[in-house]
KOLSELO-471267 format. One record per atom (N, C-alpha, C, O): x negated, z, y negated. Coordinates in pm, whole numbers, plus 50000, padded with zeros to 5 digits. Last residue first. Layout:
REM residues N
XZY ...
REM end
This chain:
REM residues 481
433411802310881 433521819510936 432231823010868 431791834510874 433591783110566 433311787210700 433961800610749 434741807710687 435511760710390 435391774910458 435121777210548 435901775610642 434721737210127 435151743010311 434521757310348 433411762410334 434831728809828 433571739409970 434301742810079 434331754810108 436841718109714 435631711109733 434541716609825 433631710409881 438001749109533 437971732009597 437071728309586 436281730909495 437001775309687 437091766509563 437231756709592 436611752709691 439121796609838 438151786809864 437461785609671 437531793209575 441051824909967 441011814409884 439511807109858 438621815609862 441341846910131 440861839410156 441091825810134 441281817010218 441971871509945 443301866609968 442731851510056 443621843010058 439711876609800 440121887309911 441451880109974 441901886110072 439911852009641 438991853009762 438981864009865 438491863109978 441981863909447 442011853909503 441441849609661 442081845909760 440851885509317 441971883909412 442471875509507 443121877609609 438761873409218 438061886809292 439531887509412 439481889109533 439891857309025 439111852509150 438841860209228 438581855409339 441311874608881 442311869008957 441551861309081 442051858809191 438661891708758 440081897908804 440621885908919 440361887909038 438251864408603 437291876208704 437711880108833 437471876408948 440401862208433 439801850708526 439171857508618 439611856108732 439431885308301 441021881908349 440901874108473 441191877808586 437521886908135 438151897108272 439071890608319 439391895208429 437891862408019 436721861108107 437331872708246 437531871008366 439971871507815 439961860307956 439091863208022 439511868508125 438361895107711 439871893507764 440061880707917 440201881208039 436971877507567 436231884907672 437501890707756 437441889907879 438491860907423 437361851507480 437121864407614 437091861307733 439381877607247 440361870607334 439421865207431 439871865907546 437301884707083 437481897007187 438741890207302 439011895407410 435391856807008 435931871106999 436301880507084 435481884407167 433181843207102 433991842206978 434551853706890 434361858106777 430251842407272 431791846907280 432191850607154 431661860007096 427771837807390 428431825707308 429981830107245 430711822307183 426731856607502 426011856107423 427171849007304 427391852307188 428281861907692 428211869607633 427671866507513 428041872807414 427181836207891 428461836007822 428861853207726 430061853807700 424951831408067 424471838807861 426181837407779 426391837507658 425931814508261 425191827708261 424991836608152 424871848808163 429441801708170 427931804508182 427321811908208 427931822408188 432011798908430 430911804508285 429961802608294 429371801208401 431901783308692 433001782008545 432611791208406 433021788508293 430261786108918 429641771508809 431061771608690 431251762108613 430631806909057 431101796609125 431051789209030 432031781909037 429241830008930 428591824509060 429081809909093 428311801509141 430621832408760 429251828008649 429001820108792 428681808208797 432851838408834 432961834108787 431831826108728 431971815708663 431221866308939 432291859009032 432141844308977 431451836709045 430591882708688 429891871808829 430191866408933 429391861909014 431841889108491 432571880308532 431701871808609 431761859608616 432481925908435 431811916308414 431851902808517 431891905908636 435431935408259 435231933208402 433551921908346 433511913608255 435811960908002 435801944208058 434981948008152 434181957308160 437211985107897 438001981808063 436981964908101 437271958008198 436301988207702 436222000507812 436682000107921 436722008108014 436321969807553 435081970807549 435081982407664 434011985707715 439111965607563 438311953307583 436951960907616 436441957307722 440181982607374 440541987307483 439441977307558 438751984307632 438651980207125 438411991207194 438841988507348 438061991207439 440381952007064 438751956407072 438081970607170 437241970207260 442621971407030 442441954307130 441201953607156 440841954407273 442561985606813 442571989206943 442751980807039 443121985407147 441861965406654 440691972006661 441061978806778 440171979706863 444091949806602 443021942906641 442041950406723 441481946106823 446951949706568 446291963306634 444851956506720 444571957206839 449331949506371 448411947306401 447751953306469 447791965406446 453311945206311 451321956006374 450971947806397 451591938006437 454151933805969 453941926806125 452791936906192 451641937406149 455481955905765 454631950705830 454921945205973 455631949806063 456931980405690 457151972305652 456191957505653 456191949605558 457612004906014 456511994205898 456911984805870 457361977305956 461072015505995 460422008306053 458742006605964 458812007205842 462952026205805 461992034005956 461182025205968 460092030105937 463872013605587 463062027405566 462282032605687 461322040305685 464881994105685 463191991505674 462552003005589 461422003805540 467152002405783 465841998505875 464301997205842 463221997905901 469491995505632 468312007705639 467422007405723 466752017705713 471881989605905 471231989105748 470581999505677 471042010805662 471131987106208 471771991606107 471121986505964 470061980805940 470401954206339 469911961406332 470921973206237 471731966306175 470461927206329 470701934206493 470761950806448 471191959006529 469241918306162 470511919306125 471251925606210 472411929306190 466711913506198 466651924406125 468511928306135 468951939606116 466781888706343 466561903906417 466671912806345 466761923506404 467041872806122 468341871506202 468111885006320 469071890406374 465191875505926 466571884205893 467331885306021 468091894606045 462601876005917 463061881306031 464231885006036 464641894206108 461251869405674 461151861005784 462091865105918 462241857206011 462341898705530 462891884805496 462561873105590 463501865305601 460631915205719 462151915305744 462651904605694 463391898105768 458471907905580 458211905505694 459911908305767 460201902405871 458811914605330 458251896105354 458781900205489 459821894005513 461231934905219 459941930905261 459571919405318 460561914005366 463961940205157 462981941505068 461561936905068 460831935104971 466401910105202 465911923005253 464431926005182 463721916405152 467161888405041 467871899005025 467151913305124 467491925005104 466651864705143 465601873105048 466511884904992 466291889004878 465951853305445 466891861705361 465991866605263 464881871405282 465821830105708 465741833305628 466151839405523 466951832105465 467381813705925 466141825005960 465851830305898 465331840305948 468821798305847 469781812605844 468931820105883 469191832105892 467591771105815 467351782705691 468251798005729 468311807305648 468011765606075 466621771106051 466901775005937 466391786105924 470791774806285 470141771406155 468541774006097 468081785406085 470071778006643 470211784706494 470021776406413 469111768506437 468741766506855 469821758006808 470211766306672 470741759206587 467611785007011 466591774906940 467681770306840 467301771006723 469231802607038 468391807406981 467741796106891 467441795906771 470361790507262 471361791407159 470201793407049 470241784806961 468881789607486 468671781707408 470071779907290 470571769307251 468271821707522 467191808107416 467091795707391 466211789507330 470491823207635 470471829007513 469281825607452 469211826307329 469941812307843 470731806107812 470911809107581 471191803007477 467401822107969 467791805607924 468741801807833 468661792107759 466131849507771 467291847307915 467661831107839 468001828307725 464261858807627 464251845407683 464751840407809 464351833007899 465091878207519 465331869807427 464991855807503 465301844607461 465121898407780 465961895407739 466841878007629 467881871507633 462361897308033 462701898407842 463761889807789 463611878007758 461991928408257 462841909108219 462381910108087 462061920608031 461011933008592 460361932808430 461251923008409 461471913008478 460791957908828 461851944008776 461311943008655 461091953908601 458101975808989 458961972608935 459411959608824 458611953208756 455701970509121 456971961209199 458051964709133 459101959909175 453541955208830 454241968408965 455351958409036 455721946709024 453941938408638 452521949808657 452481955808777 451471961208824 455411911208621 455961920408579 454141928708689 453531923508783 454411886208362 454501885908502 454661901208528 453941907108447 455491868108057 454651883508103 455231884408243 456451883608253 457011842408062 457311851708041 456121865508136 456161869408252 455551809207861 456081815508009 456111833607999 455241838607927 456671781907693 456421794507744 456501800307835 457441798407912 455071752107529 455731759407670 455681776207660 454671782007621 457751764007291 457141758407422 455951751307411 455681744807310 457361778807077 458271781707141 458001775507302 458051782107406 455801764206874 455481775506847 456361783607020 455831793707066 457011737406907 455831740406943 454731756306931 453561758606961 459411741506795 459321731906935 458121736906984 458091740807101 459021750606493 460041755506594 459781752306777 459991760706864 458021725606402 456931742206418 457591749806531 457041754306632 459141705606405 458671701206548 458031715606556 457571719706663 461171714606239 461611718906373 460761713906420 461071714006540 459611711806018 459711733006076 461021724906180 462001732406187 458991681606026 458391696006043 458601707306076 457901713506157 462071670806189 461531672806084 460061678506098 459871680606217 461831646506474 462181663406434 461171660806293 460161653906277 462361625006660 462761625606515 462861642606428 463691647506352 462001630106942 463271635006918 463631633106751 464681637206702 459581614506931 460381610306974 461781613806957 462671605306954 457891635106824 457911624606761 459081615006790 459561608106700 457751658206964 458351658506867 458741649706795 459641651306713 456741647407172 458061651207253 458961652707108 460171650607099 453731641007114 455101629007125 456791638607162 457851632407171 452841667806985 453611654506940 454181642006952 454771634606874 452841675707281 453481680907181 454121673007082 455321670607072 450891654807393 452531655707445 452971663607363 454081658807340 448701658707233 449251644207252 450721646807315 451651639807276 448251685307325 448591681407187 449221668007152 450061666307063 447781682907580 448541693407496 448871688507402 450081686807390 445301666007579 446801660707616 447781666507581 448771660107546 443751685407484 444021669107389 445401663507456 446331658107397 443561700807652 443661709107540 444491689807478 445641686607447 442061688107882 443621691007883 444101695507754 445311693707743 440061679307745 441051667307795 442321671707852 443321664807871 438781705007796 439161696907634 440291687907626 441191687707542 438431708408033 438981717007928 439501709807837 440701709307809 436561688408120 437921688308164 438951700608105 440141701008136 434391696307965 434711682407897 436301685107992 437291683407921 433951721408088 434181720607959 434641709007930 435561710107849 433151718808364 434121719908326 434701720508241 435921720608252 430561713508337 430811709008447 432101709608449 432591701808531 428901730408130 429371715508160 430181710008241 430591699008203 430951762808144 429641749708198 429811738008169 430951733708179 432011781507868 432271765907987 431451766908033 430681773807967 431981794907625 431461798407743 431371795607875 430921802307968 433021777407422 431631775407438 431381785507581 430391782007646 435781761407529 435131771107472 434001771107495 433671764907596 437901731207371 437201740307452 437071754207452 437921761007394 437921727107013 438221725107143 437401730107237 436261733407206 438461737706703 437781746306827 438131739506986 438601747107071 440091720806591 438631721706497 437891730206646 436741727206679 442751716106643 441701705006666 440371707306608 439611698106579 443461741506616 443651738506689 442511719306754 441951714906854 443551754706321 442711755606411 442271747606567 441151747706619 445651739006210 444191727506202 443071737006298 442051732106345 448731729306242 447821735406342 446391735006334 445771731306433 449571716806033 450161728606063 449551738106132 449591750306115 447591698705998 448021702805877 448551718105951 447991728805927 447461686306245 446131694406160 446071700606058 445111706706011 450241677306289 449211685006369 448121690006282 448231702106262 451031657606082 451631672106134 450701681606187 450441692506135 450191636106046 449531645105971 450091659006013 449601669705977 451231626506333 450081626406263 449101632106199 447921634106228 454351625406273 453381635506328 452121632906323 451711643806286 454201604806050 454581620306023 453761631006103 453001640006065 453401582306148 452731589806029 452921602406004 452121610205952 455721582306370 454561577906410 453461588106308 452841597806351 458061581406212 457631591306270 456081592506344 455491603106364 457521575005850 458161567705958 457471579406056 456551586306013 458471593105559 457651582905629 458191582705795 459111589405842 459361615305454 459491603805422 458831589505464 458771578705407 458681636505603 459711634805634 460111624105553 461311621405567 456001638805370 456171632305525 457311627805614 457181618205689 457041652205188 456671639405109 456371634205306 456761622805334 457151676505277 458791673705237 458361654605213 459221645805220 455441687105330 456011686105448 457351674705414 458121668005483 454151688105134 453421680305269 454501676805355 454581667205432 454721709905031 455021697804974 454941686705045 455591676605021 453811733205209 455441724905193 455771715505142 456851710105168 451931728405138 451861723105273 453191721905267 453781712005308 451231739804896 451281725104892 451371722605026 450771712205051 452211770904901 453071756704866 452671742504912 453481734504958 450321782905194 450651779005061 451401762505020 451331750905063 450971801705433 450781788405411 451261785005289 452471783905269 449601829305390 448761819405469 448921805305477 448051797105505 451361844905321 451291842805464 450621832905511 450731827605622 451561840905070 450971853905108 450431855005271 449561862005325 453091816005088 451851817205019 450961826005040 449761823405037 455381826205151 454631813605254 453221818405202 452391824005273 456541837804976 456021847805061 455201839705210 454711844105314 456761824304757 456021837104722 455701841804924 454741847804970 458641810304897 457411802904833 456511812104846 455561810804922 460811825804885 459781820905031 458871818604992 457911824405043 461281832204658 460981845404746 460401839004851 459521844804915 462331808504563 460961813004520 460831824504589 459671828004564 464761806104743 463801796504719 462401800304706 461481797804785 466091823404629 465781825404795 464651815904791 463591819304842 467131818304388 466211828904387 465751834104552 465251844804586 467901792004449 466591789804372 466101804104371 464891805604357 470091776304656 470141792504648 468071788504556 467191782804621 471001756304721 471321758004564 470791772804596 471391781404531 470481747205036 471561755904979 472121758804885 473281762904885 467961729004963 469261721704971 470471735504979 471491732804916 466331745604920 466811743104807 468091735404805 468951734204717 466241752205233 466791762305148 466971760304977 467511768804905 465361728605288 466601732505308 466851742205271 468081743405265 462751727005098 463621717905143 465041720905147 465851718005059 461181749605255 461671748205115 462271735405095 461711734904985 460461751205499 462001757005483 462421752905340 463581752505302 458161755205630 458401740205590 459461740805569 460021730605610 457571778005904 457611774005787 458361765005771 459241762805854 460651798906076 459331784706059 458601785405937 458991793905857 461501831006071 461811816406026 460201811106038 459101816306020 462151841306446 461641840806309 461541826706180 461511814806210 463171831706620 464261840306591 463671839906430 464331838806327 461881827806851 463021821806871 463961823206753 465111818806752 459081836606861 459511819706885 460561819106862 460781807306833 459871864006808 459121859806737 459071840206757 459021832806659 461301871907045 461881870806965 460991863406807 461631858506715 459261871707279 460251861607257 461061855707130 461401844207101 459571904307441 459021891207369 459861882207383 460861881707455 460751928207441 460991923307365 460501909807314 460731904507205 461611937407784 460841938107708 461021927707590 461491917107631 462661964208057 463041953507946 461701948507816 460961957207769 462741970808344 461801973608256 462091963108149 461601952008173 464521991308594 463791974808550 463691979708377 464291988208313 465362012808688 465151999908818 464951990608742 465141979508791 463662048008641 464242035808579 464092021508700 463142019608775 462882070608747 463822065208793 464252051208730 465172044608778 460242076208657 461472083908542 462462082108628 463272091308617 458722058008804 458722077508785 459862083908748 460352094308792 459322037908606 459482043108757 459782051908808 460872054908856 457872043608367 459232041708400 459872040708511 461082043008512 455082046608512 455942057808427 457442059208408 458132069308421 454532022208536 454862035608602 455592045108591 456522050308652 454702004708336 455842001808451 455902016908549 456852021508611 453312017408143 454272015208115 455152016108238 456042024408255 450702015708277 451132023608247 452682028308203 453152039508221 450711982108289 451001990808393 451352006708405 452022011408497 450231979008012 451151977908100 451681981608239 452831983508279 447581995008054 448532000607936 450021995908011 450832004108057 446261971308160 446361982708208 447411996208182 447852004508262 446511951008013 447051949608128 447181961008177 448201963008244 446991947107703 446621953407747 447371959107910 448291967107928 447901920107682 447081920007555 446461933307610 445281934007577 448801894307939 449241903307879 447941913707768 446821912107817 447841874408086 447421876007976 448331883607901 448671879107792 446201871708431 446991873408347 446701878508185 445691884708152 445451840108622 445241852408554 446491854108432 447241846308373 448101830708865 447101827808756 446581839608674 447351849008660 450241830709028 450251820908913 449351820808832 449401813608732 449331853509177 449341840609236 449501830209183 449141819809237 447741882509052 449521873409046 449261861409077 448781856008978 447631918509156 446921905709139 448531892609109 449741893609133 448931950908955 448791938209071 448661926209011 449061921808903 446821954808713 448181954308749 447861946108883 446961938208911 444291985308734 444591971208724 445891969708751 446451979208805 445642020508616 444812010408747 445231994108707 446321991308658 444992041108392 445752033308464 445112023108554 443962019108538 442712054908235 443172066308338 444572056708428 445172062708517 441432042208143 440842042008234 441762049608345 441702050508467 442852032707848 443432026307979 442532028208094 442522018508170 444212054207687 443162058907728 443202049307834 443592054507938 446702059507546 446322049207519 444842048407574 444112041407504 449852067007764 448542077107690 447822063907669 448092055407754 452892062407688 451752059807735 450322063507715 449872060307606 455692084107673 454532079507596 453222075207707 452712083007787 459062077207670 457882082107713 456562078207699 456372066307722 462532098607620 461502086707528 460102091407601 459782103307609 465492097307686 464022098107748 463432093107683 463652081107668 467602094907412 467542094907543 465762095607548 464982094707453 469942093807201 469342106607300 468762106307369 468872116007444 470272082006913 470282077807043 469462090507120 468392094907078 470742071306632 471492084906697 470932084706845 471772091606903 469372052106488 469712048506586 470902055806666 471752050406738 467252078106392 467892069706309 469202061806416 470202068906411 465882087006617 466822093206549 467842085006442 469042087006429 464582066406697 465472069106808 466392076906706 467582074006705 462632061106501 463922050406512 465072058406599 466262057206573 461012082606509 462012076806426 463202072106472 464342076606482 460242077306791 460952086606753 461592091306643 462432100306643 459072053206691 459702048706801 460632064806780 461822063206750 456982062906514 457482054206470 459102053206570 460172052506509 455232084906696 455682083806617 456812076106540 457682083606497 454502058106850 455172069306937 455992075206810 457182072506800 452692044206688 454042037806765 454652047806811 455842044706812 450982051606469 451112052606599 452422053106663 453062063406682 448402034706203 449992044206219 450372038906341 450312026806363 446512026506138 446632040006220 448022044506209 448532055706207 446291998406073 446502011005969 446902028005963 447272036405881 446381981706309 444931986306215 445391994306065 444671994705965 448292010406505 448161998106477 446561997406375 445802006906359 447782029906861 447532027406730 447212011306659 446452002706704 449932031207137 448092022207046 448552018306867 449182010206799 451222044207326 450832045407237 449292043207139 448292049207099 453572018107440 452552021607430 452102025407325 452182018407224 456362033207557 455882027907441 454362033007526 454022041907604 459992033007675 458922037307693 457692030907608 458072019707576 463312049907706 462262041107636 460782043007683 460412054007725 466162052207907 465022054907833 464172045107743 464482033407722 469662054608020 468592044807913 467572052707902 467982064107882 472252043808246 470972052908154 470352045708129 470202034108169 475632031808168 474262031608204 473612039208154 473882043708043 478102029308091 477932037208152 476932035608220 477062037408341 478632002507958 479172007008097 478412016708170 478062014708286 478792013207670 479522001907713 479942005307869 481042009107907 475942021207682 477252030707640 478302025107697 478852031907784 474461994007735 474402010907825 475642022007813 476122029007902 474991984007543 475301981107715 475511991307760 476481996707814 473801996207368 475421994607296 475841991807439 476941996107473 471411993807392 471982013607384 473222009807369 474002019107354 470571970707405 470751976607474 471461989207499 471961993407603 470691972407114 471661961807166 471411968707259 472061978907236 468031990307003 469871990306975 470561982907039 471681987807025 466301978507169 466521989507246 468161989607151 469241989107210 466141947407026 466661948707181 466771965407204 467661966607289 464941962406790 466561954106794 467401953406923 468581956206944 462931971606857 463751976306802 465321972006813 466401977506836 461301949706970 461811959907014 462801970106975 463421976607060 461351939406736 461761930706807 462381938606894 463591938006915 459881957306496 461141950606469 462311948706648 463411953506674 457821981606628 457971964506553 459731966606573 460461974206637 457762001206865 457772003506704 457851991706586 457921994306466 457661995107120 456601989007006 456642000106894 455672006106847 459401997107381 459171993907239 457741999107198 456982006507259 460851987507701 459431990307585 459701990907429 460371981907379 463272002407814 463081992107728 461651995207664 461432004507586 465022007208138 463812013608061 463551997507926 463671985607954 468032017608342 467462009208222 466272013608145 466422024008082 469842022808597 468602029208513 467602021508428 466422020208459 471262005308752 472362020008695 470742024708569 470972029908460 472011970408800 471211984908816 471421995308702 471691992908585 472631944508854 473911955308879 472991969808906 473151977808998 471261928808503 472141934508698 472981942208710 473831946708633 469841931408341 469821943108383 470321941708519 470071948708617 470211906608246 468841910108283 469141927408389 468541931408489 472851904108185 472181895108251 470921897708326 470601893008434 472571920807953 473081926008085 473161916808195 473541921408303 471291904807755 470781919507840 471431926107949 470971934908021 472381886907722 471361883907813 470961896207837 470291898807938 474691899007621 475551889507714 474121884907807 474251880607922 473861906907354 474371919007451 474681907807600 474951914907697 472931879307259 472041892207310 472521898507398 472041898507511 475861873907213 475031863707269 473901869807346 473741867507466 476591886207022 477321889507152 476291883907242 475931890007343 474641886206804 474181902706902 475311899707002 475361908507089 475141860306751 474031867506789 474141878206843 473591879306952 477741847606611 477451850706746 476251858506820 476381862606936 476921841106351 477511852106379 478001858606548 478421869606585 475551814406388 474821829006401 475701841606373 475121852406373 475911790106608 476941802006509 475681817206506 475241825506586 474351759406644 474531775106692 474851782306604 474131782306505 473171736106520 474891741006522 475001755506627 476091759006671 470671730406495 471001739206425 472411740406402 472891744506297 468811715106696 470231708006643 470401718906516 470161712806412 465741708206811 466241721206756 467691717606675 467461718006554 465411690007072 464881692206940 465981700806876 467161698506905 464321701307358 464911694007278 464381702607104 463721711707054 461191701907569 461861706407514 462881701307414 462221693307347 460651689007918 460611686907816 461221692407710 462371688407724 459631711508141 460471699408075 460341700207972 459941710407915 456961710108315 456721717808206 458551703808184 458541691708207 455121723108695 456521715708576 456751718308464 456871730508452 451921724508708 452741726108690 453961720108614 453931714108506 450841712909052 450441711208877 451981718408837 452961718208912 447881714609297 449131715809237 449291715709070 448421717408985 445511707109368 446481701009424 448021701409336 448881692809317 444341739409356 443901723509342 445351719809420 446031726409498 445581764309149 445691757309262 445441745609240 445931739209147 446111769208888 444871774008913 445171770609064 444671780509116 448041744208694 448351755308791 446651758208833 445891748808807 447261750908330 447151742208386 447401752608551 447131764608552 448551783008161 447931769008107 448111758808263 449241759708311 451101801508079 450041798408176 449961784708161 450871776508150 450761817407752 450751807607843 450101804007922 448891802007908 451231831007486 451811838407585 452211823107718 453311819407759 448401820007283 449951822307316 449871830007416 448831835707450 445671817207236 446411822807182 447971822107179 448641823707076 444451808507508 443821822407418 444601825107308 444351836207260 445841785507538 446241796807648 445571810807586 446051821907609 445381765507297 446381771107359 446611782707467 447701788407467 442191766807338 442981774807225 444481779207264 444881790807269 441111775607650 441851769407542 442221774007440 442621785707437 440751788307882 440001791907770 439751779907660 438721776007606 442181779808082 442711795208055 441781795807877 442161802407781 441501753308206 442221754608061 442401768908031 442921769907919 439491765208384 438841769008247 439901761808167 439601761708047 441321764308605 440641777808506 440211775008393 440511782008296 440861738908657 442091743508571 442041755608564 442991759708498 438171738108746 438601729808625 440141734108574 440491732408457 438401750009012 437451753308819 438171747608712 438631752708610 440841752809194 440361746409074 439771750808958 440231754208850 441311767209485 441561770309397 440901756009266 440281748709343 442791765509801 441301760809733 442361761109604 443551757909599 444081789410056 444201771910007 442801773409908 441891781309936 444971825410101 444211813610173 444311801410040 444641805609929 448351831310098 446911833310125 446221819810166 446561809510224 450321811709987 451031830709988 449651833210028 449491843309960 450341790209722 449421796709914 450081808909913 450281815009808 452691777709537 451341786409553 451141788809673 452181789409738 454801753009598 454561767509559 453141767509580 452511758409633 456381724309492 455361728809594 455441744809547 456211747809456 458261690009530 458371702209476 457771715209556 458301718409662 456301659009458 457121669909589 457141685109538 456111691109510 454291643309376 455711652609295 456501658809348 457431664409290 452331634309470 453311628809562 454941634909420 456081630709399 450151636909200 450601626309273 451821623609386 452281612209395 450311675309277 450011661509197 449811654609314 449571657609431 453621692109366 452281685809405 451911674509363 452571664209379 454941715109169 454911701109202 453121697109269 451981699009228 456541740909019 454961737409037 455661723509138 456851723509170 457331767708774 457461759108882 456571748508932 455591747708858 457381801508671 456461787608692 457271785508839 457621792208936 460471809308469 459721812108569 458831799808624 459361788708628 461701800908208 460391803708183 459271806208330 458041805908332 463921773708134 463801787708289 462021789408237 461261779808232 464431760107933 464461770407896 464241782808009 464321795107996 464641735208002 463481732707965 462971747807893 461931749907831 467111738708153 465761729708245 464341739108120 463441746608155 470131735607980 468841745908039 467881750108108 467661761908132 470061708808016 470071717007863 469171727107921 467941727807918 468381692508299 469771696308223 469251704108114 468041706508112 466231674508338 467541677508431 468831679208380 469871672908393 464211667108119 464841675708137 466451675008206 467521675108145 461431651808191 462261644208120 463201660408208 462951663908323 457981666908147 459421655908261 460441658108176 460331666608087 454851664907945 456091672708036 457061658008061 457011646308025 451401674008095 452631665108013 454131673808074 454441681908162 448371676108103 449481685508049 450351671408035 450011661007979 446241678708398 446401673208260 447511679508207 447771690008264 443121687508543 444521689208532 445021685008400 444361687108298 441261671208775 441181677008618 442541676708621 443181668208683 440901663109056 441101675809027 441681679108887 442501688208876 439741638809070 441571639709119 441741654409077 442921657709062 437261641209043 438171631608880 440201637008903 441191638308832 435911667909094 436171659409121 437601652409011 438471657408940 433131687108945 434681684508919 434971675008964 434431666208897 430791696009165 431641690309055 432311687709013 432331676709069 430321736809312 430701716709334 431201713509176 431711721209094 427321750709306 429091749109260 428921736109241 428111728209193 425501758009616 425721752509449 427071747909379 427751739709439 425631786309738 426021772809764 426191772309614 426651779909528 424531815309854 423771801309820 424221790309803 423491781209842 428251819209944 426711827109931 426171817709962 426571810110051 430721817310017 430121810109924 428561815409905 427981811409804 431601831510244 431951816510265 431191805910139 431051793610142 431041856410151 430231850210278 430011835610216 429041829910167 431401865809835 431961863609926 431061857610018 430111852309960 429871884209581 429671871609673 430151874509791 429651883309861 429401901509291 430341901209402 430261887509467 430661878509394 
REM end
């Protein structure tokens, strides 16, 4: 695909004013550093800026932060994909832990109807996971409350132990008592159309098309906005690095149920020991060893190998500032370990861009109710009183919940690698757009990690293909007729 304005022209170099860097601003107010919607600033003047509604010059170089560790594995728009512009990131506080957790489901019910408005037809995704779960019961309590409709709607993608959300979700509904529309996404994503294009950047929702399936459908149904459950996993689940304060409770048979269940999860005791013999040292040393200890994929894969030169070294240097402002924001506020995990598992975030012109919210990251969220007790994240690892990390959503839950629910975090794979291999966009204007390589198939890697590539594809129908440039090439 070759636009006029670029046909035979050699992709320009990264100019030095272009590379986009990461830091964050000093936070306005409490709930500054909790609005997830992108805000944007023009580098160097700081004049508060938006996106081109059409047309302006775009940045290689802050595309390719898209193929960061940070942006390939969170829910984040990385550096702004407009030259010129950068985005506002505040700064996040450090996690206090005087928030009442017996306040939780008012606190919930108080962002879901926040989210909802003043609209009569309510649709909630679920999953069949926990998270969703919790938000469709809190929701069904609004809805009764004032006389709202409710459906559900699910994608049906099998997890990697073939057990199928639709299924699962019509559990719950019965369990739950709840009557209402339940609607199934067929998991076949040829038969849904790309989501509309989004002016903030490619998008990274896990199956874009599926989502869109979703927003239709609920449309169709009559539903005026589309609820969704992320969030609750940054805000809600316990950290590691808990053995500390949960010995400081005297509780020794909660104690060894974490241990047992850090260990299973990948982070074995001696990092808690790590954690507890660092919080004895000065903050400078602490974070330090923080980062590679907690995060070691993170400084072992910089970049990605499917860069050009030409933009890979300005990849990296944003990936490194990421990390250099993570741990100063943590270093500065004096945060233990499992609160700088808390700080940095949580921000920056930004919230799934909605597929359609229908309303998309996610409840758990209404500002206000995330930032009560952050402020929880970090050991009240934790219960060894429920039967399974993955409800004991999850007591404070599990608690949203009736009792008995984890007879419906999988006693499991889904997984659903292989239908991530599948869907990837039947919807990827091949990315000559992208190979044309000097930000992949030509043999970038060859070099690709995994299936997140080919994900982006469509993605990026996708948003340039939108971009240039939208008579967008690249910085640095003037636009002819």
């Amino acid at each position: 695909m070759t636009s006029p304005q670029h046909a035979h022209l050699t992709p320009p170099r990264v100019a030095a004013a272009e590379r986009p860097s990461f830091r964050y601003t000093a936070a306005p107010d409490r709930l500054s550093p909790f609005v997830s919607g992108p805000a944007y600033r023009e580098t160097g003047s700081g004049r508060a800026a938006g996106p081109p509604g059409a047309g302006g010059a775009y940045s290689l170089a802050a595309l390719a932060t898209w193929f960061t560790w940070p942006a390939l594995s969170t829910d984040l728009f990385p550096a702004a994909p407009w030259a010129g512009l950068e985005r506002v990131r505040h700064a996040p506080p450090r996690p206090r832990g005087h928030a009442r957790p017996g306040e939780l489901r008012d606190r919930l019910e108080a962002a879901v109807e926040r989210a909802i408005g003043d609209r009569e037809h309510v649709a909630v995704a679920t999953s069949g996971g926990l998270d969703s779960a919790a938000l469709l019961a809190v929701t069904a309590r609004v809805c009764r409350r004032t006389d709202r409709r409710l459906l559900t709607v699910t994608m049906d993608i099998p997890d990697d132990r073939g057990r199928r959300p639709k299924t699962v979700v019509d559990r719950l509904l019965e369990f739950l008592g709840l009557r209402c529309l339940h609607l199934r996404v067929d998991a076949a994503p040829r038969r849904w159309p790309e989501p509309d294009w989004c002016e903030h950047g490619p998008r990274f929702d896990g199956f874009p098309r599926l989502h869109r399936g979703m927003a239709e459908l609920a449309a169709d149904a009559g539903a005026q906005v589309l609820l969704h459950g992320s969030g609750a996993d940054q805000l809600l689940e316990a950290p590691g690095y808990l053995a500390a304060r949960l010995l400081g409770r005297g509780s020794l048979g909660g104690l060894a149920a974490y241990l047992r269940d850090a260990s299973a999860g990948g982070g074995p005791p001696l990092r808690e020991l790590t954690a507890v013999l660092a919080g004895r040292l000065n903050r400078g040393i602490s974070a330090a060893l923080y980062w590679p200890t907690a995060w070691p994929q993170r400084t072992r894969e910089p970049g990605s190998a499917l860069l050009t030169e030409e933009v890979h070294e300005q990849a990296c240097a944003w990936e490194q500032d990421y990390r250099r402002e993570s741990a100063r924001v943590a270093a500065e506020a004096g945060a233990s370990w499992a609160e700088a995990l808390m700080i940095h598992r949580t921000f920056p975030y930004d919230v799934v861009v909605p597929a359609t012109e229908l309303p998309e919210a996610a409840p758990y990251y209404d500002p206000a109710f995330a930032e009560y969220a952050l402020h929880l007790p970090l050991a009240a994240r934790y219960s060894a009183a429920y039967e399974n690892e993955y409800l004991r990390r999850k007591r404070l959503v599990a608690d949203l919940l009736p009792e008995g839950i984890g007879s419906v629910l999988p006693p499991y975090r889904q997984r659903g690698a292989q239908s991530y794979a599948r869907y990837w291999r039947l919807t990827r966009v091949e990315p000559s757009l992208a190979v044309e204007r000097g930000l992949l390589r030509p043999d970038w198939r060859t070099r690709c990690r995994d299936t997140f890697e080919v994900a982006t590539a469509s993605a990026v594809e996708l948003w340039l293909r939108g971009a240039e129908a939208r008579g967008a440039r690249v910085a640095g090439i003037g636009a002819t007729a």
